[in-house]
N, C-alpha and C positions, 0 to 999 in steps of 0.2 A: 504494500500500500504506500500511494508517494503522499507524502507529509509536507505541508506548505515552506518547514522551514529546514528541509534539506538542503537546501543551497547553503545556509549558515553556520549550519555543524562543523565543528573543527574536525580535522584526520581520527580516525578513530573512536569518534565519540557518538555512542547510542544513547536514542528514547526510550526511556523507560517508562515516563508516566505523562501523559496529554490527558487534559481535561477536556471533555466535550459538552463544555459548559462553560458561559461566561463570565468570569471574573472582573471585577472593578477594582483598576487601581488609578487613583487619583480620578473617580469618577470618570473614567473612561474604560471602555469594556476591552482585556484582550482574552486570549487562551493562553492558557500554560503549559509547558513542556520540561517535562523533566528529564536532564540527559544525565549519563556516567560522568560527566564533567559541571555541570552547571544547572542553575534554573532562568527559562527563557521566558518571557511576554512576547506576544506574539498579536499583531492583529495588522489586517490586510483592509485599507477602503477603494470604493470607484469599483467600477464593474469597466467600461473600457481602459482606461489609464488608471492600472492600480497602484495604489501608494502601499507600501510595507513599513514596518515600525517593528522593532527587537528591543528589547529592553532585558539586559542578562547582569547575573550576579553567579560569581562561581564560589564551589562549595566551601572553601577557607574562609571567602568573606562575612558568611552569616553566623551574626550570635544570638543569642535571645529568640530564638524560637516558641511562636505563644499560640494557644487555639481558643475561639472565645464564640460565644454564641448572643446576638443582638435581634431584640425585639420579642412580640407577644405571641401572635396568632401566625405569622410566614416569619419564623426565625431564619436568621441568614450567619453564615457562620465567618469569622475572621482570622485569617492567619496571618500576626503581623512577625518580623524578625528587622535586625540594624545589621546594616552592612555597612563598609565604606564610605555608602552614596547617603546615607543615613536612613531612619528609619520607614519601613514598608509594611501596607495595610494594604492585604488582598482580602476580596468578601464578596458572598457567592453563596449560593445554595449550600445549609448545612449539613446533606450526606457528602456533595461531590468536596466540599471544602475540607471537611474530615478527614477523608481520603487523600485529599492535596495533603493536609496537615503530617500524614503520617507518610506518605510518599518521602515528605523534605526531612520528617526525623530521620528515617532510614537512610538516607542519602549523607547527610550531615553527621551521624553518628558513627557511618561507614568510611567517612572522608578524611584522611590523616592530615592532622592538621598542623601547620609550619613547626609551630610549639611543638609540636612531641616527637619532631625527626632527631632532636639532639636528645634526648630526654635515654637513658640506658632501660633497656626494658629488665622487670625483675622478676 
């Protein structure tokens, strides 16, 4: 299956986790992809002359990973974490957000990170 944002992918690096469901960041809607390497924002407009937009963060730069659930009767779920770029608030349906939620723990918990290459393992 061809993926909107194969052309962007670095050598070697796979999708593990796209959401098929729209995310709002900074009140604007994209898709999310989760590759071996990073997490992507993605969202494509125009139907003849289309415009592309990426928005990535790779796995060293996220700390503070949070899951939060907003509202009464259509809860919508929030996955915020700080990076580099500072902090980010994604929010989206709360199964498929959930899902996102635990996709980027795994990822991030998997991800060795600068601090522990000198660190002697015991």
């Amino acid at each position: 299956m061809s993926m909107p944002i194969e052309k962007y992918l670095l050598p070697e690096e796979k999708v593990i986790f796209w959401s098929d469901f729209n995310v709002k960041y900074k009140e604007v809607d994209y898709r999310v992809f989760i590759t071996s390497h990073r997490l992507l924002l993605y969202r494509a407009q125009g139907v003849l002359f289309k415009k592309e937009e990426i928005i990535t963060d790779n796995w060293a730069q996220i700390r503070g990973l949070q899951y939060s659930e907003t509202g009464r009767l259509s809860k919508k779920g929030l996955v915020s974490y700080s990076s580099s770029k500072g902090e980010t608030v994604l929010e989206g349906p709360r199964g498929g957000m959930l899902s996102l939620f635990k996709a980027i723990q795994r990822q991030t918990l998997d991800s060795p990170r600068s601090w522990d290459e000198d660190r002697p393992n015991n």
